[in-house]
C-alpha atoms as an extended CHARMM CRD file, in Angstrom:
* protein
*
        64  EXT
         1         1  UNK       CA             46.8530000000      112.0640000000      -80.8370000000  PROA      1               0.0000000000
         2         2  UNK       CA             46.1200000000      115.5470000000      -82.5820000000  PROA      2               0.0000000000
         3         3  UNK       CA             44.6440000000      115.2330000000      -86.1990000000  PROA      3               0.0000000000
         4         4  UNK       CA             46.4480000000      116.6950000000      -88.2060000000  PROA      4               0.0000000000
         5         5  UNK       CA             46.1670000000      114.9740000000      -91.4360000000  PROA      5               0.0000000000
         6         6  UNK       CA             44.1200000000      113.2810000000      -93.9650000000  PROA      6               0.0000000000
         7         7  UNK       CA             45.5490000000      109.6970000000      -92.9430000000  PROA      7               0.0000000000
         8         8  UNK       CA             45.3800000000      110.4890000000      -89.2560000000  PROA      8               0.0000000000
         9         9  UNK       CA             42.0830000000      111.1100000000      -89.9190000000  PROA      9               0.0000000000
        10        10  UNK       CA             41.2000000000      107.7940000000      -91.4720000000  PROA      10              0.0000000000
        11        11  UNK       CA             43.3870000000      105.8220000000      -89.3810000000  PROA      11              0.0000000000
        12        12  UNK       CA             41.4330000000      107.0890000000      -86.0280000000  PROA      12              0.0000000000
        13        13  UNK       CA             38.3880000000      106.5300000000      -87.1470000000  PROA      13              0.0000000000
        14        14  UNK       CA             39.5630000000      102.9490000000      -88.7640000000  PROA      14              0.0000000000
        15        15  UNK       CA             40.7470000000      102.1870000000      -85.0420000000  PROA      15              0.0000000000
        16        16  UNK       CA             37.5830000000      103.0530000000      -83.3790000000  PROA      16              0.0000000000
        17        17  UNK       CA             35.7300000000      101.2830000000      -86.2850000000  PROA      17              0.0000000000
        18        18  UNK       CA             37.9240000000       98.1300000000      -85.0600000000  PROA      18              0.0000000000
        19        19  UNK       CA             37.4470000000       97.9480000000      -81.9900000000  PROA      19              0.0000000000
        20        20  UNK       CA             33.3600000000       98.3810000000      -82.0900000000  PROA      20              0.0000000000
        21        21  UNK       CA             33.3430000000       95.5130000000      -84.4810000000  PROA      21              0.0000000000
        22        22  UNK       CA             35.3080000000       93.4670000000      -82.3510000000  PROA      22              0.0000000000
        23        23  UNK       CA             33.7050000000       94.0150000000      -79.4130000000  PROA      23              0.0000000000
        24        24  UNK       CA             29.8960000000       93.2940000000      -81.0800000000  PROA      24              0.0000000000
        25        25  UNK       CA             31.8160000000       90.0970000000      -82.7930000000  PROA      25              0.0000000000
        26        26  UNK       CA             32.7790000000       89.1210000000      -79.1430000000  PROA      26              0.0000000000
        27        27  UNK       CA             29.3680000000       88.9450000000      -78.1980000000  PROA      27              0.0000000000
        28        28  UNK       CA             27.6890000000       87.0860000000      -81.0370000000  PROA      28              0.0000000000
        29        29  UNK       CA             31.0870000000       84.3490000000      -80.9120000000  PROA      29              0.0000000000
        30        30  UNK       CA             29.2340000000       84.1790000000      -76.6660000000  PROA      30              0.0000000000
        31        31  UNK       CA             25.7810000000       83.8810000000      -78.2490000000  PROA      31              0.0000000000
        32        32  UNK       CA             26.5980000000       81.2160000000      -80.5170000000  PROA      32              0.0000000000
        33        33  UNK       CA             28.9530000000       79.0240000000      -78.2820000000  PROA      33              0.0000000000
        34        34  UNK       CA             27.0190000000       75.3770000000      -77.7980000000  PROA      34              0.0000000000
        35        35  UNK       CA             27.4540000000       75.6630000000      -73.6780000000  PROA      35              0.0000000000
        36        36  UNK       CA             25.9570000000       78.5720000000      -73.2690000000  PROA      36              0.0000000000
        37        37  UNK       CA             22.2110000000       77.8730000000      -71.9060000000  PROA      37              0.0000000000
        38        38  UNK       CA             19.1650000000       79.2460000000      -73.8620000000  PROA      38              0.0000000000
        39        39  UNK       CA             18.2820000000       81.9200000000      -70.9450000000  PROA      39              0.0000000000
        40        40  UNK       CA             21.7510000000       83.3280000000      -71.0920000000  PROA      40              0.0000000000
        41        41  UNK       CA             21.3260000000       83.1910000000      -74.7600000000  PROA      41              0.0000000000
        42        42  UNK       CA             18.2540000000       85.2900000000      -75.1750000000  PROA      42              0.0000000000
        43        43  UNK       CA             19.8870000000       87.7210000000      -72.2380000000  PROA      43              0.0000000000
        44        44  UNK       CA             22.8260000000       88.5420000000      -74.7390000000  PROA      44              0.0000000000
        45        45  UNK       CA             20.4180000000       88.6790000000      -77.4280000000  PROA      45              0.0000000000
        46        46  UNK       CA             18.1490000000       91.5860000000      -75.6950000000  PROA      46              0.0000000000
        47        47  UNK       CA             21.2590000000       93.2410000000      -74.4460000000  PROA      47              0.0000000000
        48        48  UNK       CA             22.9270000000       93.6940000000      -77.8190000000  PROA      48              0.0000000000
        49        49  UNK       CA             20.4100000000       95.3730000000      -79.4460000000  PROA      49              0.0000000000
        50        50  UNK       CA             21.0650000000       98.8040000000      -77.0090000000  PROA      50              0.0000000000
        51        51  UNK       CA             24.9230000000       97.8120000000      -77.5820000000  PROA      51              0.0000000000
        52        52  UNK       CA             24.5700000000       98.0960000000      -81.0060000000  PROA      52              0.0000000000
        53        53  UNK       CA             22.6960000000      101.6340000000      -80.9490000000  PROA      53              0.0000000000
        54        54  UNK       CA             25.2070000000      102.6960000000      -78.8820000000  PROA      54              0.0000000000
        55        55  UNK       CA             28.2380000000      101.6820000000      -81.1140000000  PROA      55              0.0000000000
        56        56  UNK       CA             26.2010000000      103.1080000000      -84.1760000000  PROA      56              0.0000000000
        57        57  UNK       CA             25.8130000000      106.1650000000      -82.1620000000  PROA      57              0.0000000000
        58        58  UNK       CA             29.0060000000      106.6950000000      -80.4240000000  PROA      58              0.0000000000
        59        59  UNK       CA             30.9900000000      106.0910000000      -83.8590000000  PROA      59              0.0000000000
        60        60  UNK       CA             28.3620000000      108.1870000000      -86.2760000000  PROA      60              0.0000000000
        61        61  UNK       CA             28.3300000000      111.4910000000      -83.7430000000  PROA      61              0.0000000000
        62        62  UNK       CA             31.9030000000      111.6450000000      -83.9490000000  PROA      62              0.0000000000
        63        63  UNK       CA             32.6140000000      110.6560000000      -87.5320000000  PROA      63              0.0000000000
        64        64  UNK       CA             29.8900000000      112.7780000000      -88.7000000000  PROA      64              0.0000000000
């Protein structure tokens, strides 16, 4: 999709914005469920933090 506009603009970045939020949401909904075992836990835990850099980074770069 070529941007081409002011809303087309805001509306791809809104998109990517949505689907990084959903995906990080995904994994703290895992990281809270009651079954999941405390070693699992703390492996989502560690895991997200490089996740997170990487959505921060991957949406700023472009944005910016």
């Amino acid at each position: 999709m070529a941007i081409r506009t002011t809303e087309n603009l805001i509306d791809k970045i809104a998109e990517d914005h949505v689907w990084r939020k959903r995906e990080i949401s995904e994994i703290t909904t895992l990281i809270e469920l009651d079954s999941m075992s405390e070693s699992r836990r703390k492996v989502l835990c560690r895991s997200g933090v490089p996740l997170l850099y990487a959505h921060w980074e991957g949406f700023i770069r472009p944005v910016a």
